[in-house]
C-alpha positions as CSV (number, residue, x, y, z in Angstrom):
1,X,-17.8,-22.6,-4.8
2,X,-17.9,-18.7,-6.3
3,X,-17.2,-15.3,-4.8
4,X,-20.1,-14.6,-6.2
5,X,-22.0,-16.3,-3.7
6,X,-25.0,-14.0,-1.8
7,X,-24.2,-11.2,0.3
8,X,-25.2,-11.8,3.9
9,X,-28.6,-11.1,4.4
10,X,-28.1,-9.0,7.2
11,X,-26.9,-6.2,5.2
12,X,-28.5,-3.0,5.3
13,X,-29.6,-1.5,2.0
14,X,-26.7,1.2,1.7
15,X,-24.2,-1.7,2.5
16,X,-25.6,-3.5,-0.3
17,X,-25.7,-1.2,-2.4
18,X,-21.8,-0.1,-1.6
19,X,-21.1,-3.8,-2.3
20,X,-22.9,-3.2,-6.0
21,X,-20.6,-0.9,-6.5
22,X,-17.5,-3.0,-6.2
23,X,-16.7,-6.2,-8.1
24,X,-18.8,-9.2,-7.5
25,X,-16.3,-11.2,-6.1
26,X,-15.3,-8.9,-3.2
27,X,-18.7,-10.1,-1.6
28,X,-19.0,-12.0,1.7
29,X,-20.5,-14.9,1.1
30,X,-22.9,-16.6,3.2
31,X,-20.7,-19.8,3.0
32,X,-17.4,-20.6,2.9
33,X,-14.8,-21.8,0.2
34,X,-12.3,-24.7,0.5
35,X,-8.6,-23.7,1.6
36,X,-7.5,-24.5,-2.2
37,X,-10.4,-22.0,-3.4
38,X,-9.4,-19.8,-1.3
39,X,-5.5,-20.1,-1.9
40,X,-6.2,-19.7,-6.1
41,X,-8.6,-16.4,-5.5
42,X,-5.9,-14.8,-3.2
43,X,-3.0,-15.6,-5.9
44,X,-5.3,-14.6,-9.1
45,X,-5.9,-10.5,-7.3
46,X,-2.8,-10.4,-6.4
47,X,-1.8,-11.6,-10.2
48,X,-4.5,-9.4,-12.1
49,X,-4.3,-6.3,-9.6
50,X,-0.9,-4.7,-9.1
51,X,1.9,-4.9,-11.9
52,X,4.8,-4.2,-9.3
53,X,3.6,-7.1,-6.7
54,X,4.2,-10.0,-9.6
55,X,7.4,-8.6,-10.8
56,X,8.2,-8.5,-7.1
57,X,6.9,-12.0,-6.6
58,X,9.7,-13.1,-9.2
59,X,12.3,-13.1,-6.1
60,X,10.2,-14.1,-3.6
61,X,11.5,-17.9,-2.2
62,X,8.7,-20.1,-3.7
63,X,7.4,-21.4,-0.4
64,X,6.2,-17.9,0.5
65,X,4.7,-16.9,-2.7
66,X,1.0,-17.8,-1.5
67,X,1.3,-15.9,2.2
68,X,2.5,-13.1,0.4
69,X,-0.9,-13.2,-2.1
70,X,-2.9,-13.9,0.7
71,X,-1.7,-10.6,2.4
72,X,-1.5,-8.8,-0.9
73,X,-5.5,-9.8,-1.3
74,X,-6.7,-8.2,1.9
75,X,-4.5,-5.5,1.4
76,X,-6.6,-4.5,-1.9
77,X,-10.1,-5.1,-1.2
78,X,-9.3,-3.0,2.2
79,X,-8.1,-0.2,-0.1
80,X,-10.7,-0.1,-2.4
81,X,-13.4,-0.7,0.1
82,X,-12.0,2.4,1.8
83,X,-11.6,4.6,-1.9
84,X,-13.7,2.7,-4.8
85,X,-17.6,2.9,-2.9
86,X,-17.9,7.1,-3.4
87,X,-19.8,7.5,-0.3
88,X,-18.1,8.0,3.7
89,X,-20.7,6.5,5.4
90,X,-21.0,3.7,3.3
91,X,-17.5,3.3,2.7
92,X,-17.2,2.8,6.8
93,X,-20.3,0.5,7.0
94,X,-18.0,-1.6,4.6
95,X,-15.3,-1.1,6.6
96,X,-16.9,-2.1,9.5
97,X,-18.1,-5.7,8.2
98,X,-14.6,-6.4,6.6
99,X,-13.3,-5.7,10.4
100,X,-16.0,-8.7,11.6
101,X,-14.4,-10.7,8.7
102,X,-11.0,-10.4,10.2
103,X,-12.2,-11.1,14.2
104,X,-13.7,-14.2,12.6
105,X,-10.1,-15.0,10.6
106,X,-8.6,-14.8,13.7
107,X,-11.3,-16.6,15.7
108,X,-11.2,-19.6,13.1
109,X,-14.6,-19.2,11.4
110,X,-14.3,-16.8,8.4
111,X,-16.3,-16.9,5.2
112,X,-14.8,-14.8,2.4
113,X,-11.6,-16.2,0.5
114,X,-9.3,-13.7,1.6
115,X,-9.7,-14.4,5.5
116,X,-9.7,-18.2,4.5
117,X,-6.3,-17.8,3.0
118,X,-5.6,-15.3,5.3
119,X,-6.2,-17.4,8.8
120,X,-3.7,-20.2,7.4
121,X,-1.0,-17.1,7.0
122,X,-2.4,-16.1,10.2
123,X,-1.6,-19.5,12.1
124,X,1.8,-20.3,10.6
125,X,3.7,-16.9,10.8
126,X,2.0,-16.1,14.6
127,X,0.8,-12.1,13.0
128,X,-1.1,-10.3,15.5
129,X,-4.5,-9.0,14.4
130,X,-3.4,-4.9,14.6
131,X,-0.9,-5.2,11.9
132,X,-4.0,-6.1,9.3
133,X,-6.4,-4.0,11.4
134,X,-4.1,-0.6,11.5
135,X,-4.6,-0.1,8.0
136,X,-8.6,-0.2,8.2
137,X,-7.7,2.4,10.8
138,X,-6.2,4.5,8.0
139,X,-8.9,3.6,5.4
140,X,-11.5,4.8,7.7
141,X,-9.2,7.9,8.5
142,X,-9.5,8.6,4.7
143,X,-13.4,8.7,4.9
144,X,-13.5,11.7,7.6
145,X,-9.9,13.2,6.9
146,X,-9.0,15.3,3.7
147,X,-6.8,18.0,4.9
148,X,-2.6,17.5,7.2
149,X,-1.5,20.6,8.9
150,X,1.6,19.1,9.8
151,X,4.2,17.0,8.1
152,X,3.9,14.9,11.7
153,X,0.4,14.5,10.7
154,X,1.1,12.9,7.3
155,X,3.6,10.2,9.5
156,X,1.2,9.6,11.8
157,X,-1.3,8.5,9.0
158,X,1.6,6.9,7.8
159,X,2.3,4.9,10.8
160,X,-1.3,2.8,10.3
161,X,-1.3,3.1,6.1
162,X,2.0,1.9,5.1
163,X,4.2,0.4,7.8
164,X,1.7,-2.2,8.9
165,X,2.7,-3.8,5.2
166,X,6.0,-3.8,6.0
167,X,5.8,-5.5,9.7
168,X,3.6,-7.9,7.1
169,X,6.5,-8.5,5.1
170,X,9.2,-8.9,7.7
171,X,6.5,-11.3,9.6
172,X,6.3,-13.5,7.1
173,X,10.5,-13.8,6.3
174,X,10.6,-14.5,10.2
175,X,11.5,-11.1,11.9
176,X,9.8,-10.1,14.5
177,X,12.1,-7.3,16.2
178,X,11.3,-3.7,16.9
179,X,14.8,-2.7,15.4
180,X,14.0,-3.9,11.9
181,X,10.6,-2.7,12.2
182,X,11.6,0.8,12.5
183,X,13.9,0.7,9.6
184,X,11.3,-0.8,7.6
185,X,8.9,1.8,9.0
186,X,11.2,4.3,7.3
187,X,11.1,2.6,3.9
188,X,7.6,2.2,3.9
189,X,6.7,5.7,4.6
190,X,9.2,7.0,2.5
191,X,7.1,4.8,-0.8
192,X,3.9,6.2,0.8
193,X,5.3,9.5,0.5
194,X,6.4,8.8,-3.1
195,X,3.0,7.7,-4.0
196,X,1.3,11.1,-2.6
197,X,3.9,13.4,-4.7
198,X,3.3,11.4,-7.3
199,X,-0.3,11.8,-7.3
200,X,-1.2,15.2,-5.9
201,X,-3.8,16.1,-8.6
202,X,-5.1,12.1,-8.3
203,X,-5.5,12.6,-4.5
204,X,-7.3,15.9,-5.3
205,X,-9.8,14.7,-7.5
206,X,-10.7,12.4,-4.5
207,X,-10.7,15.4,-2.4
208,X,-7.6,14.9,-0.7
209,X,-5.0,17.2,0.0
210,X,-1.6,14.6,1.4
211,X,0.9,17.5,1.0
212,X,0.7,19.3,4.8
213,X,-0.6,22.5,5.1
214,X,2.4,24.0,7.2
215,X,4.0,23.6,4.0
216,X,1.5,25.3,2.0
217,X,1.7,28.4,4.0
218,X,5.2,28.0,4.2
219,X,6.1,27.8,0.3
220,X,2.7,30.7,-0.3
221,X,0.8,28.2,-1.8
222,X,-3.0,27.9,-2.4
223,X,-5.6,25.2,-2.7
224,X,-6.4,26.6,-5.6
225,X,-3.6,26.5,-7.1
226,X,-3.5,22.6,-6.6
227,X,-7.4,22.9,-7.9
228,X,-5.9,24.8,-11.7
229,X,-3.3,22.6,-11.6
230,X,-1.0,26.1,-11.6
231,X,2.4,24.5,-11.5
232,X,3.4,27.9,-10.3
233,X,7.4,28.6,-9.0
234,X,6.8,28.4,-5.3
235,X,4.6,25.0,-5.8
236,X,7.7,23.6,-8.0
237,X,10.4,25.0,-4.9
238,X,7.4,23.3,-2.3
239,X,7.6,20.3,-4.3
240,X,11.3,20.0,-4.8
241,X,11.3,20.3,-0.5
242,X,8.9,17.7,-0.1
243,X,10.9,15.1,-2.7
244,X,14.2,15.9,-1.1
245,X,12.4,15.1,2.7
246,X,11.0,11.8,1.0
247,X,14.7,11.1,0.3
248,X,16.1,11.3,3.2
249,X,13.4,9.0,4.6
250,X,14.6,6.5,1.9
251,X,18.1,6.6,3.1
252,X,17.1,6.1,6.8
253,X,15.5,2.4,6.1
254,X,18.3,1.3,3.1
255,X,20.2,-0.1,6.5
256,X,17.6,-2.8,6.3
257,X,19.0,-4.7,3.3
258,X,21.9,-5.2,5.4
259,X,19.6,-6.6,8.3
260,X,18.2,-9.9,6.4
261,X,18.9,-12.4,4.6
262,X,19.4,-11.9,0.6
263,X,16.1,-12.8,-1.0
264,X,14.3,-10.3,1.1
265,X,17.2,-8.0,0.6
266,X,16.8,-8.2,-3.1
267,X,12.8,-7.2,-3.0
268,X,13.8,-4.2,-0.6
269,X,16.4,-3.5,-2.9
270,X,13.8,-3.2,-5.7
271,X,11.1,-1.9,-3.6
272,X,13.2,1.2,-2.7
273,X,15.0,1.7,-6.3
274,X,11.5,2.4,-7.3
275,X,10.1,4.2,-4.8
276,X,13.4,6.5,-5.3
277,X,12.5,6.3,-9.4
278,X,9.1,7.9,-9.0
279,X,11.2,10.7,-7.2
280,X,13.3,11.4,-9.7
281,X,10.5,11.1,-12.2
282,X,9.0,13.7,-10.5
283,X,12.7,15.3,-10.5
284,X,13.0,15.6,-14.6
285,X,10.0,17.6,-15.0
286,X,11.0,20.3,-12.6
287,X,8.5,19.1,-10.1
288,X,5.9,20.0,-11.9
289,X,3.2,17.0,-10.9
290,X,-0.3,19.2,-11.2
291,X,-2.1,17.9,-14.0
292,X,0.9,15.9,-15.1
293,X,1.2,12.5,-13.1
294,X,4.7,12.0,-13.0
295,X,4.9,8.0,-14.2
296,X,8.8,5.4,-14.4
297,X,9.6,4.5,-17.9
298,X,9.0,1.1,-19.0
299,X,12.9,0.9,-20.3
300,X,13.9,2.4,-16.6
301,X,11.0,-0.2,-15.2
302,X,12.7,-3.3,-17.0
303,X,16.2,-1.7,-16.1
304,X,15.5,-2.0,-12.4
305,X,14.3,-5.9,-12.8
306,X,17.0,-6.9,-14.9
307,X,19.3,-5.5,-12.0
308,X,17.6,-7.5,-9.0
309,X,17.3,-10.3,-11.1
310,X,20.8,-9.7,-11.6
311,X,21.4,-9.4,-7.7
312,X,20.0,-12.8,-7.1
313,X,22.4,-14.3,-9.9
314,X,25.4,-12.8,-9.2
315,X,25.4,-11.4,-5.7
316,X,25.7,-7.8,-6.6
317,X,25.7,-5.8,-4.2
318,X,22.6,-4.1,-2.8
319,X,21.7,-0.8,-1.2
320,X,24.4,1.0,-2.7
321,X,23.8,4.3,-5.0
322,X,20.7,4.7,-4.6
């Protein structure tokens, strides 16, 4: 069968029309594909959708290479279904009847692709449902909440945006302990943090201010500065503040390549390098990111693949000088 099967006739009209605004394919249909339809969807988004998650995929042992596009798959329809729609209320109704898709997953009668997939990932690697349904929390967080006041603020979004992905990960390469959660919490964060530096004048465009306010005022800096893209001294000396914090979040979850076994290590390893690459992107243009979307090199891109690829073949070390 197709994704593009009929919506669910029980959708209101402002659903329907949020789902006309995505692609065809993210649709709930009103049957159910086969286990092998499902399996090829999940693998082909995760494929087509994020350059960094097939290099990544490179290391990955074989045998999880389909839970890890199964995740990957409900990971980005739950983002876009949260950021692509262009309305809140719709946006959450979305939200909403992606949620039911999950209680089914985990009740054993889903219909879309990605909870097919999903409930086989589900069954095998014992997840509990909150580590998929945290980061809807954060999606629907993102429909009501556009301003931080405090840096604790930003981690507690955090907390139910990012690390979910990273219990995810460690779930599926067998860990299940608090200790290595928190060090992957760390790592997480610190990419998620990467990501909003990265993108301030993205973020604003969306109406979203990820930089906390305490800072603002601390540093004398406006919204509308952010809003002319005024790369002014104090937001360069704010900015240079907030990179040097997402560091030392960085270095706080590198003792987590230590903590598992080398294949994981090695997409940590990577994971991390660019997370810290974006940083120092950010870096070399004096931290000037309004209006200028700090981006990694495609030689300094290839540079960090050759080196885990590297890593796997020779057992360099990992972790180190970063």
């Amino acid at each position: 069968m197709t994704e593009l099967a009929t919506q669910n006739p029980s959708h209101s009209a402002p659903s329907a029309l949020g789902w006309s605004r995505l692609p065809d394919h993210y649709a709930i249909p009103s049957t159910p594909p086969t286990l092998a339809e499902a399996r090829e969807y999940c693998a082909r988004l995760a494929r087509t959708h994020y350059e960094n998650f097939s290099v990544a995929s490179w290391f990955l042992p074989r045998r999880l290479r389909q839970h890890f596009f199964n995740v990957y798959a409900y990971c980005r329809i739950s983002d876009d279904l949260g950021d692509e729609v262009g309305d809140a209320s719709v946006a959450l109704e979305l939200l909403d009847q992606w949620e039911r898709e999950l209680d089914a997953c985990y009740r054993g009668a889903p219909k879309h692709s990605v909870f097919v997939a999903l409930a086989e990932t589900v069954r095998q690697f014992d997840i509990p449902q909150h580590e998929f349904s945290d980061l809807l929390r954060a999606f629907r967080q993102d429909q009501t909440v556009t301003r931080f006041d405090t840096f604790n603020d930003v981690l507690a979004y955090c907390h139910y945006s990012a690390n979910p992905f990273g219990h995810l990960v460690l779930y599926l390469c067998g860990y299940r302990d608090p200790d290595r959660q928190k060090l992957s919490d760390f790592t997480c964060t610190a990419l998620q943090l990467a990501n909003f530096w990265q993108d301030v004048s993205v973020d604003y465009a969306k109406g979203r201010i990820y930089l906390p306010l305490e800072d603002l005022r601390r540093f004398n800096v406006s919204e509308d500065d952010i809003a002319r893209n005024q790369n002014t001294p104090a937001f360069c000396t704010m900015m240079k503040f907030e990179v040097e914090r997402a560091r030392d979040w960085f270095r706080r979850g590198l003792p987590l390549i230590g903590k598992v076994d080398r294949e994981l290590a090695i997409d940590l390893d990577l994971f991390s390098r660019g997370g810290q690459e974006i940083l120092r992107a950010i870096e070399r243009q004096s931290f000037a990111v309004l209006g200028n979307r700090p981006v990694i090199s495609r030689p300094r891109k290839l540079a960090l693949v050759v080196r885990a690829a590297t890593a796997k073949a020779f057992g360099l070390q990992l972790g180190a000088n970063q």
